[in-house]
N, C-alpha and C positions, 0 to 999 in steps of 0.2 A: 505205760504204753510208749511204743517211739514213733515220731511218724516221720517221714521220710518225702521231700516233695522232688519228684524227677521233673524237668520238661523237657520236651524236643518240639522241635519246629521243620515245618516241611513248607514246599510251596505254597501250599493253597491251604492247609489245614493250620492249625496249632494244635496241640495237644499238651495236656499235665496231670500227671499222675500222682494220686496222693495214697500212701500207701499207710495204712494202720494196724501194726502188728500186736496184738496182745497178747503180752507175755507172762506167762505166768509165774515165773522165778523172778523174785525179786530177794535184792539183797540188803542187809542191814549194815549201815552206816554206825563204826563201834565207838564215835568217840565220846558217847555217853554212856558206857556201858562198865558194869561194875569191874572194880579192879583189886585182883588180886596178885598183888606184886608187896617182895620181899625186899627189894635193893633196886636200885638204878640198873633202869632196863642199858643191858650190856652186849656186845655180838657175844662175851659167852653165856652168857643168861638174857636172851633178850625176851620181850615182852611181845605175844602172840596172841592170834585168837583163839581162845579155846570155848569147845562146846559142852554145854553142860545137858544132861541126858537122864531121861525117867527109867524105868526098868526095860520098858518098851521098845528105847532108843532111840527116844521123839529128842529135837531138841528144844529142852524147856528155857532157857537163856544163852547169851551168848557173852563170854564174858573177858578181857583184859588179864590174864597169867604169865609165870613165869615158869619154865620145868622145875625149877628148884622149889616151887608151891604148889602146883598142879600135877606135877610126873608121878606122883605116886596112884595117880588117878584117881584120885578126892579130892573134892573141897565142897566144904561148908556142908557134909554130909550126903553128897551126890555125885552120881558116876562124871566126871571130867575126858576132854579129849582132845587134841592140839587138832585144831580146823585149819586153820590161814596161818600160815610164816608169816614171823615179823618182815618188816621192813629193811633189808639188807642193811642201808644207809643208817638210820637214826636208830633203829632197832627197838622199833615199837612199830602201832598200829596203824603210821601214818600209810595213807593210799589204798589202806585195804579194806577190809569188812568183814564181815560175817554171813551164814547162809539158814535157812531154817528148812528143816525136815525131820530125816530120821538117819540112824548111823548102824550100819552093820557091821559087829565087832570082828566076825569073821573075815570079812574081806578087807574089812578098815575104809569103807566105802560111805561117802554120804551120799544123799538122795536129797535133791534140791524140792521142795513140789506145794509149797506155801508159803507167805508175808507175810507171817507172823509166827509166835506162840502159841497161843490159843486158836489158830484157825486149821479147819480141816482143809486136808488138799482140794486141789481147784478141781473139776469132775472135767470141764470141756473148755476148750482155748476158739476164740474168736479171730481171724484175719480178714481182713477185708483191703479193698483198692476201689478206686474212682480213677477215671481217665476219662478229662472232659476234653472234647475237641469243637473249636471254635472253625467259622470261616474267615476269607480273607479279609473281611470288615470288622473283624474280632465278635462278632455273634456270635453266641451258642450255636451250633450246628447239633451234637448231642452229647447226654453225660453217660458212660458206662459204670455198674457198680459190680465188681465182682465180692462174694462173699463167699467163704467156706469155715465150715466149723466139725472140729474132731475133738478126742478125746487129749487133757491134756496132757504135753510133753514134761515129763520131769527133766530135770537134770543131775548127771551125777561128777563126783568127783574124790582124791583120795589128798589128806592133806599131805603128802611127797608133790605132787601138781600143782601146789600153790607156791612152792619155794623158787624165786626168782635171782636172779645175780647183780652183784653191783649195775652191772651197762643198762639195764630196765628201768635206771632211775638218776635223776640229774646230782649235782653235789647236796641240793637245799632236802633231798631225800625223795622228790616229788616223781610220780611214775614218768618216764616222756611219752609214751603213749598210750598216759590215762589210764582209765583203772580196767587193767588189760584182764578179762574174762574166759579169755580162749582154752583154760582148761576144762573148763566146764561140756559135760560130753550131753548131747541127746540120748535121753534112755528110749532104747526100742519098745515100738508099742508094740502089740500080738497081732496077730494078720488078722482078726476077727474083730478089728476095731475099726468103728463106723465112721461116716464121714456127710455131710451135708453139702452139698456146690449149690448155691445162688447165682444167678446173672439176670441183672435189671438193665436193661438200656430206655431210655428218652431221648426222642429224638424228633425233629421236626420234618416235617414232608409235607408237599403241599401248602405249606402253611399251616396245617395244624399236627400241633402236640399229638404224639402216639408212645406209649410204650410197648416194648416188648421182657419177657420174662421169662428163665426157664430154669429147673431146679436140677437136680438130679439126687437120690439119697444110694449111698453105697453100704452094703455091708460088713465087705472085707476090705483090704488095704489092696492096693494094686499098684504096677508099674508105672510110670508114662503111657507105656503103649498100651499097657491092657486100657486104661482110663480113657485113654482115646477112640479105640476102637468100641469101646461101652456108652460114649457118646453119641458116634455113630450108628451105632446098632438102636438107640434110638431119637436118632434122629434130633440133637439135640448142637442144632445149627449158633445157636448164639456160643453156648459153651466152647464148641471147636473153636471158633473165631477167638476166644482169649482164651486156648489151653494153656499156652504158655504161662498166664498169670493166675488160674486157676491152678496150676504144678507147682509156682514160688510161692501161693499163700497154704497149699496143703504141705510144704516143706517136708519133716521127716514122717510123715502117715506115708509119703508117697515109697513104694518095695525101691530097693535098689538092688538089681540083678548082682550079683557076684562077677567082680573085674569091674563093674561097670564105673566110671569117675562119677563121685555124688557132685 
């Protein structure tokens, strides 16, 4: 999970917004992981992640290789596949990882979509935000919560994506800016995939506590605009008021028209 705390301040209000993303790709940390290496990992034999793979093309381990041990695509009696480039620098596994899923031989394609081995992909991803605003005494004035929940996003990637150049990493070997993930792609979900909107607000008036709530459940995937105009149509006044943060927590469920900048 990351969470994220924004604040802005205005005259009269405060506001802060706490945003909790759950993500379902996680990646494994390789420097316990078993090693098959022939020689002192070198830039011409250097020492990679490779994925180790059932018939299926699950990944069942993730493991420490070298092409001159692994390029034949075996080891220890199991299909083998170069996942994550060594480390330009040191020319092993420092800064990098591993991924668990499955690997399609035809495209040379992983599929990012579980934390583990043994675990089945995740089925729905949760995002949620809170944005409390106080008054000018710093009172609670009220807390909003927005929630949405879809189907989960995998990710994919090919290990040519993972290969980095010396300047991505200082002399000591280490990334400069951390263990940079940005190859990793959103896999498109199918327009007939569902979607849940939540908006809770609490808030005071008059002196006493009231909440307001209101949901929305969608079918199909939709634009911005359709999503807003589908609020409207019924009438679903809290939800318009935070479209905006209802659109950054459905992230890629939401259509993105062709030309349009996501």
């Amino acid at each position: 999970m990351i969470n994220k705390l924004i604040s802005t301040k205005g005259e009269k209000m405060k506001k802060k917004i706490a945003i909790a993303l759950n993500l379902v790709i996680l990646s494994a940390v390789i420097t316990s992981a078993p090693q098959a290496i022939a020689s002192q990992c070198s830039s011409a034999d250097p020492c990679g992640t490779w994925a180790m793979l059932d018939p299926q093309g699950t990944v069942t381990n993730i493991i420490v290789c070298q092409a001159s041990v692994c390029g034949g695509g075996t080891w220890a009696g199991q299909t083998v596949v170069p996942q994550v480039a060594a480390n330009p620098v040191t020319n092993d596994t420092t800064g990098t990882g591993g991924y668990w899923g499955t690997y399609d031989s035809n495209t040379k394609e992983f599929t990012v979509d579980r934390s583990g081995p043994n675990q089945t992909p995740a089925q729905t991803q949760t995002n949620s935000e809170t944005r409390t605003e106080t008054n000018s005494e710093g009172a609670v004035a009220s807390t909003t919560t927005i929630e949405t929940t879809t189907p989960a996003v995998a990710k994919t990637f090919k290990y040519e994506d993972t290969i980095k150049n010396l300047n991505d990493f200082d002399k000591s070997g280490q990334p400069i800016n951390g263990w940079d993930q940005r190859y990793l792609k959103d896999k498109e979900l199918p327009d007939n995939s569902p979607a849940n909107i939540k908006v809770v607000k609490e808030y005071i008036e008059d002196e006493m506590a009231k909440i307001k709530s209101e949901s929305m459940t969608l079918v199909n995937r939709m634009t911005e605009v359709e999503l807003t105009e589908a609020a409207k149509a019924e009438n679903k006044t809290l939800i318009i008021e935070n479209i905006m943060s209802v659109v950054r927590l459905l992230n890629s469920w939401i259509k993105v028209v062709r030309g349009e900048i996501k």
